[in-house]
Structures are given as structure tokens and as C-alpha cells.
LOFIDREN-237510 format. One record per residue (C-alpha): x, y, z; residue number from 1. Coordinates in steps of 0.05 Angstrom, whole numbers, plus 5000, padded with zeros to 4 digits. Last residue first. Layout:
<sites>
{site {X Y Z} NUM} ...
</sites>
This chain:
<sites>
{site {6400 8985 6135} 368} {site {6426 8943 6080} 367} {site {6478 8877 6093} 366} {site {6549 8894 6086} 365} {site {6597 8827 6080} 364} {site {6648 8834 6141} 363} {site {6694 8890 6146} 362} {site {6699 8944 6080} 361} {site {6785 8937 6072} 360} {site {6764 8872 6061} 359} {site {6826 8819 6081} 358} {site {6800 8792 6154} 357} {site {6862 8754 6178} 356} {site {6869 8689 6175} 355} {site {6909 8657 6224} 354} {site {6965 8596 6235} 353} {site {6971 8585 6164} 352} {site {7012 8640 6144} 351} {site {7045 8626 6086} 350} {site {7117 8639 6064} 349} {site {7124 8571 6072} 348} {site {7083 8561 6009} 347} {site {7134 8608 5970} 346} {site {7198 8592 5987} 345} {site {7182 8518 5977} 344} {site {7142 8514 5913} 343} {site {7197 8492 5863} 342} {site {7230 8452 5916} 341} {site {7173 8413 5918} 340} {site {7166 8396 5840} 339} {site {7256 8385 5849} 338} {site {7236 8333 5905} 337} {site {7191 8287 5858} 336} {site {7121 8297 5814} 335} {site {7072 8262 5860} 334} {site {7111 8247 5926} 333} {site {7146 8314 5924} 332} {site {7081 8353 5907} 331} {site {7040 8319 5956} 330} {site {7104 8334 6010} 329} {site {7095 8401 6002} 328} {site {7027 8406 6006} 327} {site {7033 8366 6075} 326} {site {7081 8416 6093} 325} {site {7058 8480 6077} 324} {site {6989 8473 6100} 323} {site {6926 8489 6073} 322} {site {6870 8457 6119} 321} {site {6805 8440 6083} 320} {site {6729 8441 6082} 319} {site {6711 8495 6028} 318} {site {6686 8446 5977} 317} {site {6655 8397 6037} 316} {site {6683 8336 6070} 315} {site {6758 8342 6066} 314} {site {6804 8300 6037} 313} {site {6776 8320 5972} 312} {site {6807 8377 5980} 311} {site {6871 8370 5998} 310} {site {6878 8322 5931} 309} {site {6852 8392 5900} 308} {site {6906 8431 5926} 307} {site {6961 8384 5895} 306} {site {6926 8372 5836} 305} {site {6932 8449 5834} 304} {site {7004 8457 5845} 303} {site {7016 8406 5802} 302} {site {6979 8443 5746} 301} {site {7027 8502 5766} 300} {site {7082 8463 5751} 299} {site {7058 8452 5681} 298} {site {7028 8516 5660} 297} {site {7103 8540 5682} 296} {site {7110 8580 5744} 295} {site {7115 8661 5753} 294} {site {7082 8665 5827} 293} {site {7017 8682 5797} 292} {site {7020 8623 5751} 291} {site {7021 8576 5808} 290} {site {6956 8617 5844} 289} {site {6924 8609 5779} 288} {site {6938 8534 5787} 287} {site {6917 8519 5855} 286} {site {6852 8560 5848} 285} {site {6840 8513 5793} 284} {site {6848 8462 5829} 283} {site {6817 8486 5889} 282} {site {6758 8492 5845} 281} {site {6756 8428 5813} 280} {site {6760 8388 5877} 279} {site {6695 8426 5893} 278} {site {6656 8369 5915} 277} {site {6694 8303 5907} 276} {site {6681 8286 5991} 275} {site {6716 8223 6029} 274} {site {6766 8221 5971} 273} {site {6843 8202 6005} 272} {site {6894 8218 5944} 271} {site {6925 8150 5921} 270} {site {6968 8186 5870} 269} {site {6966 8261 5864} 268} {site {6936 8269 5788} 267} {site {6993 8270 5725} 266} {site {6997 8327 5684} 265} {site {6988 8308 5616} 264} {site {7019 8355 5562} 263} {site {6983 8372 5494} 262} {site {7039 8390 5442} 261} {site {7030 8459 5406} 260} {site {7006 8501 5362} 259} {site {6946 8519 5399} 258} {site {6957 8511 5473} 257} {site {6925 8442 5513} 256} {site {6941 8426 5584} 255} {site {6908 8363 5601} 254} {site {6890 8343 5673} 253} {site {6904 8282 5722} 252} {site {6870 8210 5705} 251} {site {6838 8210 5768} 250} {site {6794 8260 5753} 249} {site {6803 8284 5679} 248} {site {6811 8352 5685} 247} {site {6813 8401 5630} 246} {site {6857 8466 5618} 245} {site {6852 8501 5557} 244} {site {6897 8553 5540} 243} {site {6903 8626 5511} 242} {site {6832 8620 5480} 241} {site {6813 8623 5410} 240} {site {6850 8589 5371} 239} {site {6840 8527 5421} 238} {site {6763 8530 5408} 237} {site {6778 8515 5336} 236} {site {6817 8452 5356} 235} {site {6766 8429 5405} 234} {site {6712 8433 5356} 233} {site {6666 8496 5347} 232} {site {6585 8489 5349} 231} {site {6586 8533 5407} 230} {site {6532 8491 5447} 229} {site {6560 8422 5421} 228} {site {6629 8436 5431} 227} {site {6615 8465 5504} 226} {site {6576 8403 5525} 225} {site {6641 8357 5503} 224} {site {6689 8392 5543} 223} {site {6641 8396 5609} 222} {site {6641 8321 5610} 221} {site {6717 8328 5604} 220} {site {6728 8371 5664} 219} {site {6727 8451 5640} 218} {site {6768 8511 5647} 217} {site {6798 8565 5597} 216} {site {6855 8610 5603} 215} {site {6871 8674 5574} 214} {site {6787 8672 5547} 213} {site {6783 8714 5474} 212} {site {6725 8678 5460} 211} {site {6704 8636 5518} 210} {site {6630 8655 5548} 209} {site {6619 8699 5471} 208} {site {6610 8624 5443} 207} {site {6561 8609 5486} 206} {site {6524 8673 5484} 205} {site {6526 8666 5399} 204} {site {6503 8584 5407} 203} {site {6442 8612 5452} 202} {site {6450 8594 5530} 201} {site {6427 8535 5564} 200} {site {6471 8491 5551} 199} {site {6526 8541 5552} 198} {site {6523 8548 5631} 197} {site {6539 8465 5641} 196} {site {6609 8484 5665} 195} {site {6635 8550 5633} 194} {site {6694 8555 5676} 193} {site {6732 8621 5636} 192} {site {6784 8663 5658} 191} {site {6785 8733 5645} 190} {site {6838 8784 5620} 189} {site {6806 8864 5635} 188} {site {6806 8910 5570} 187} {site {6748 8947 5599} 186} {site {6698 8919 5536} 185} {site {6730 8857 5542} 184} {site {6715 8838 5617} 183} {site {6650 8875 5614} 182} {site {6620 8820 5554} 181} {site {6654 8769 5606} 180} {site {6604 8802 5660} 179} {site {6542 8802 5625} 178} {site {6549 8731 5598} 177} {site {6564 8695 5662} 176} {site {6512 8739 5702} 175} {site {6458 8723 5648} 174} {site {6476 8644 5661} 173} {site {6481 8656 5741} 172} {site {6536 8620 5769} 171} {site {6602 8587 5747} 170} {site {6657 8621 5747} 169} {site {6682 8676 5703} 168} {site {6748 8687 5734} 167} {site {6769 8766 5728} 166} {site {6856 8776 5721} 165} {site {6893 8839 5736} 164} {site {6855 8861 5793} 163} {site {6903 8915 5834} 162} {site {6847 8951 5861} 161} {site {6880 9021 5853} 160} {site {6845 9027 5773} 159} {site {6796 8986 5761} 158} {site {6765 8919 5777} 157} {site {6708 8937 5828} 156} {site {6683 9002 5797} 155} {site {6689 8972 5718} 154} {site {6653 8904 5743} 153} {site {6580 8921 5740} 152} {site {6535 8881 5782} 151} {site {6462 8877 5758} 150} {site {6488 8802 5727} 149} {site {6486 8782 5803} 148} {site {6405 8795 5812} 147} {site {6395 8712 5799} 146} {site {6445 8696 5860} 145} {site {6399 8722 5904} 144} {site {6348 8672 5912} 143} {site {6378 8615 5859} 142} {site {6333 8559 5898} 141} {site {6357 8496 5873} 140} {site {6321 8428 5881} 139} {site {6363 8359 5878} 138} {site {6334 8290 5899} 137} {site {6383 8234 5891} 136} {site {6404 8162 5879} 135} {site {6459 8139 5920} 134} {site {6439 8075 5933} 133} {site {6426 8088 6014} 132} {site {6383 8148 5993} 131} {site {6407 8219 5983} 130} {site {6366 8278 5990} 129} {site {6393 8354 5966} 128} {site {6376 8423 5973} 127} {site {6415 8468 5942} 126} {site {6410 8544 5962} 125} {site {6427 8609 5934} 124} {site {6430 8663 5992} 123} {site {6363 8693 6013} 122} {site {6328 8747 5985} 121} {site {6300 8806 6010} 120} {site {6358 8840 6047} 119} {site {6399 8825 5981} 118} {site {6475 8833 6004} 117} {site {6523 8853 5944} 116} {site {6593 8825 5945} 115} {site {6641 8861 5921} 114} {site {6685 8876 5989} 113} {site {6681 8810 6002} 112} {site {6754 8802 6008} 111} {site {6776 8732 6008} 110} {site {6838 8707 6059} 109} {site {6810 8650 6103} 108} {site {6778 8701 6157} 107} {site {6738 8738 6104} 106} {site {6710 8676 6066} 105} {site {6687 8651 6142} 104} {site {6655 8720 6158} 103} {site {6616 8725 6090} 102} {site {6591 8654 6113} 101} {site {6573 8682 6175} 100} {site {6539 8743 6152} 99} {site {6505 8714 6094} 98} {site {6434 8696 6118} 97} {site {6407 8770 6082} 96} {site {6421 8740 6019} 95} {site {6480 8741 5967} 94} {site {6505 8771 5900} 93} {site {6560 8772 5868} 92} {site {6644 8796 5866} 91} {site {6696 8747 5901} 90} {site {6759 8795 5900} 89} {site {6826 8749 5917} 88} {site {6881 8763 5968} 87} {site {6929 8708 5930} 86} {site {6950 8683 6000} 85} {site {6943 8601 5987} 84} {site {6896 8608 6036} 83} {site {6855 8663 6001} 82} {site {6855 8626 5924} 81} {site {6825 8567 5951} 80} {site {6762 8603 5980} 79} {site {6758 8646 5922} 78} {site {6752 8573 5875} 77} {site {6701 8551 5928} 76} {site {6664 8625 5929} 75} {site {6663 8627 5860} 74} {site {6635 8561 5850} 73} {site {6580 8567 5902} 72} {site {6588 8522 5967} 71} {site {6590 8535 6048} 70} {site {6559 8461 6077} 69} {site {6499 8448 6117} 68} {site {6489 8380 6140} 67} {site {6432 8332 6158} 66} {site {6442 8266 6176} 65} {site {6390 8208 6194} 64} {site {6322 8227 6146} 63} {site {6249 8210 6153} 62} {site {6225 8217 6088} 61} {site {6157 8243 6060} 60} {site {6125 8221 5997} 59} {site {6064 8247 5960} 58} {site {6065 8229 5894} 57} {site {5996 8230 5849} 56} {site {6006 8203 5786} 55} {site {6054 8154 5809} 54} {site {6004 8116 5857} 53} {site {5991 8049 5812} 52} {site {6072 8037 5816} 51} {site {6077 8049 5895} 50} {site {6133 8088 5901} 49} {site {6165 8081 5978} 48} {site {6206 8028 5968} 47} {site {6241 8053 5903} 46} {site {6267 8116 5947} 45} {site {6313 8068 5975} 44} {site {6332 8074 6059} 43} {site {6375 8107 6113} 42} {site {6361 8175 6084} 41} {site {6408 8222 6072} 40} {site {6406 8298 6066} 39} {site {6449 8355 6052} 38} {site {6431 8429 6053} 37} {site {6483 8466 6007} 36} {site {6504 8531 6016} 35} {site {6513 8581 5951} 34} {site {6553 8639 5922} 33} {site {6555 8630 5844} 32} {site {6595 8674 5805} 31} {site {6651 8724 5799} 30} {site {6719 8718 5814} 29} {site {6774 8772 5818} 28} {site {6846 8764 5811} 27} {site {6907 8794 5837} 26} {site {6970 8790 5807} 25} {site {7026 8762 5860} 24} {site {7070 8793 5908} 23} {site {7094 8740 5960} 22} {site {7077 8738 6035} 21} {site {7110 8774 6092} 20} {site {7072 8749 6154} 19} {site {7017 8795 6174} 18} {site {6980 8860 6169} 17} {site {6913 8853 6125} 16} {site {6925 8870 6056} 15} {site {6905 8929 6006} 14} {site {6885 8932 5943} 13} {site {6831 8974 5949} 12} {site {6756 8951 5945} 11} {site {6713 8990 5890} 10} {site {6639 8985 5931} 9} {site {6586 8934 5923} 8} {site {6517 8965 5922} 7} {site {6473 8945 5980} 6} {site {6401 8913 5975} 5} {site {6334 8940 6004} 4} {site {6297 8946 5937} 3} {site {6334 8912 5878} 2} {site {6385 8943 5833} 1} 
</sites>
């Protein structure tokens, strides 16, 4: 563990006092924590390369909006998990400029309690510049985020917690491989979202990201990288997992089981998109939270495309109101009244009027 950092401590599964909400199997998630700095600039990067100069660059940009936005795959899918009341336990590591953002996950329902605070480091960062064309200038900074595979998940995940479920999100490559190898050697189920992690992993770490997964995540793009980095084809992978969930965008997700018939889960028609980041986590955070409450792979799929329309209604990953209602009546106008119905007892069983801190531990612990 690093100099001046805290250990994460086994949480308990206990709940903040509130509205009666109902029992489901809680799940932790481990991966990336991360903000994102946003730029654009009110021009085309083309202008400003001068074609005998390109040996040397030296370019600075005068830029009209700036934003900083709360991001990380685990704490996006966590995020989506807490307001729809699932209580979750988002386990990595973070910076000494956490405190707010550890604040935010606590007040919408995530428990922090394994989250380790780096005094030295800061929190992962993007940085990101956008021209008027949409072409862009990326740099990540992993800062913390690169000590998470340190983190063991037997203390976090055992007995009294209540965990029945780890997601393996996206984050830290050795992290991602450390921590499904944990998973099976406790006897814990995972979920895997391998995004773009296998490309840069041996094919015997890729494969070991989804062997024996319950469920398994990716968007189509993501579909075809993890072929080519395990060297198995779809149908292989399939005998392998419990399921395999993939988005298609627009085009609504497929739900894929060996031995038996793909189904097609239509997307939310006409869904407002003023931001797509981290539609695929409140997705998915939709459908484990569907399964939690005992529905069909199906029905909870609409429960996701539900929560991800939400989302990208929004402007940022972790930028948008759960509300029974409106959910509600996504599901109805998607997938018809008896989809709705399905839902109803439990989304209005949610309290959206408050968030209670849910870490038994207060806010994310930073070392004295």
C-alpha cells in the first residue's frame, strides 16, 4: 500500500433510515473513479498547424467552456445503482481531491466505505479539448487509480456485508485482472464490462477477464475487440459466461444465453441525447438492479434502456434525476402498460426526495 494512503475497511450491510425500500442482493463495483475536465474551443485545430512547422508543435488555445464532470466507470454504474436503492459498494482507489465527489456518491445512495484515499495522488483525470468539428485532444492521468489492484476484496465482500454479486468495471488493467482472479478464488459471482481492457492485456488475462463471468457486458465495438484478444468466437465465449449482454445504441441491446434464442430488447424511442457519456452504465446499473428485484433478463433490459434514456438526457454520466414517474412512463411508452406495471411497486417505493449518506464509515476517509 502506498505511503500516506488509507486502507478500505469491511463496510456492513446496513442502510441509512428512510422510506421502506425493497430487499435486493447487493453488489459491489470495482474500477475506475475519474472526473473529466472538458474543453471547447470555438475554432479547428487544422488552422492552427502550419504544415512546414509539424516537427516542432507548439500550440496554445484559447478556449469558451470549461466543465468538470464526476466520471469513472465504476462510479457511473455505482451512481445508477444508489438511486434506484440497490445500496451498492464502489471499491478503488482515489486522490486526496475526493471529498466532494465522495460526498455526492454518498448522498445518491453508494457507500464508499471501500474506497481507498491516496494523500499523494490525485484522482484519475481526463482531460479533454474539443474543436468546433468535433475532433479531439484526450490525455489521461491514472493518479490513483493505478494503486487499485493493491485492494483485496475478501475484507470488503465477506461475510455481514451482504455482497452477493462484484462488477468488474472498467478501470485499471492489473486492477481488472487482480480482482476477478479474487472473485473466483472466494467463490464471489462477478460481472464483467471488459471495454477496451483486453487489448492491452495477454490473450490468457483476457480470457481470465470473463471466464466463468454470471453476466457479461460489452457495446458491439467492445464485442469484436474481446474476440480478437481472447481468440474465442462469440459462441465459445457464450459457454462460458451466464449471459452476454450487448448494446447496440439506438438499435436497443441483445441478450444472448448458450442454448438458446438471442432476444432484442428494443431502445426507448426518441430518447432526448444532449450527452452519450455513461449511457452504458446506467444501463447496466438498470438491469442488475431489474434482476435484483426477481425480473426476467428481458424486463430488466427495459429497465435499463429505461435508465440509460435518463441518462443521456442529462449532460454528464452522473447528471440525472431518477424519478418514478417519468421512468415509469419510459417503460410504458417503450414496451406498453403491462412493462410499467411490472416496475410499479418497486420504483415508487423510492425515495427520490433525499439521499441519505449510506457508509456506515461517513464521507470517503482521507489519511491523517
Amino acid at each position: 500500500m502506498a505511503a500516506g494512503s488509507s486502507r478500505p475497511r469491511a463496510p456492513q450491510a446496513r442502510r441509512a433510515a428512510g422510506p421502506r425500500r425493497l430487499s435486493v442482493p447487493r453488489i459491489a463495483v470495482t474500477g475506475a473513479i475519474a472526473t473529466d475536465h472538458l474543453m471547447t474551443f470555438p475554432g479547428r485545430f487544422t488552422d492552427l498547424l502550419l504544415p512546414d512547422r509539424l516537427d516542432a508543435l507548439s500550440l496554445s488555445f484559447l478556449v469558451d467552456t470549461f466543465s468538470i464532470r464526476r466520471g469513472g466507470a465504476a462510479a457511473n454504474l455505482s451512481f445508477g445503482l444508489g438511486v434506484l436503492g440497490g445500496h451498492p459498494l464502489l471499491i478503488g482507489a482515489a486522490g486526496h481531491d475526493m471529498s466532494d465527489y465522495g460526498s455526492w456518491l454518498q448522498e445518491h445512495g453508494v457507500d464508499t466505505g471501500g474506497v481507498r484515499i491516496l494523500t499523494g495522488l490525485p484522482t484519475a483525470r481526463t482531460v479533454a479539448l474539443t474543436d468546433e468539428e468535433e475532433n479531439r485532444i484526450t490525455s489521461f492521468h491514472p493518479g490513483a487509480m493505478a494503486e487499485s489492484g493493491s485492494i483485496e476484496l475478501r475484507g470488503l465482500t465477506g461475510p455481514g456485508t451482504g455482497v452477493r454479486l462484484a462488477v468488474i468495471a472498467q478501470g485499471d488493467p492489473a486492477a481488472m485482472t487482480a480482482h476477478t482472479r479474487q472473485c473466483r478464488d472466494i467463490g464471489l459471482p462477478f460481472a464483467a464490462t471488459p471495454s477496451a481492457g483486453p487489448a492491452s492485456l495477454t490473450r490468457s488475462e483476457a480470457r481470465g477477464l470473463v471466464d466463468g463471468a454470471r453476466w457479461l457486458f460489452t457495446d458491439a465495438r467492445e464485442a469484436a475487440l474481446l474476440q480478437e484478444a481472447t481468440g474465442w468466437r462469440a459462441p465459445e465465449i457464450l459457454t462460458r459466461v451466464g449471459g452476454w449482454v450487448t448494446t447496440l445504441g439506438a438499435d436497443g441491446v441483445r441478450i444472448a444465453v448458450a442454448g438458446e434464442p438471442e432476444q432484442v430488447v428494443p431502445a426507448v424511442p426518441d430518447a432526448e441525447v444532449r450527452d452519450p457519456a455513461g449511457a452504458g452504465d446506467a444501463f447496466r446499473a438498470g438491469f442488475l438492479t431489474g434482476l435484483g428485484w426477481g425480473r426476467s433478463p428481458v424486463a430488466a433490459a427495459r429497465l435499463g434502456c429505461a435508465l440509460a434514456a435518463a441518462s443521456l438526457a442529462g449532460v454528464g454520466p452522473q447528471d440525472y434525476e431518477v424519478r418514478p414517474r417519468p421512468l415509469l412512463t419510459s417503460l410504458a411508452r417503450a414496451y406498453g402498460r403491462p412493462a410499467a406495471q411490472e416496475f410499479s411497486p418497486a420504483l415508487r417505493l423510492l425515495d427520490t426526495s433525499a439521499h441519505c449518506s449510506s457508509s456506515p464509515h461517513g464521507p470517503c476517509r482521507t489519511a491523517v
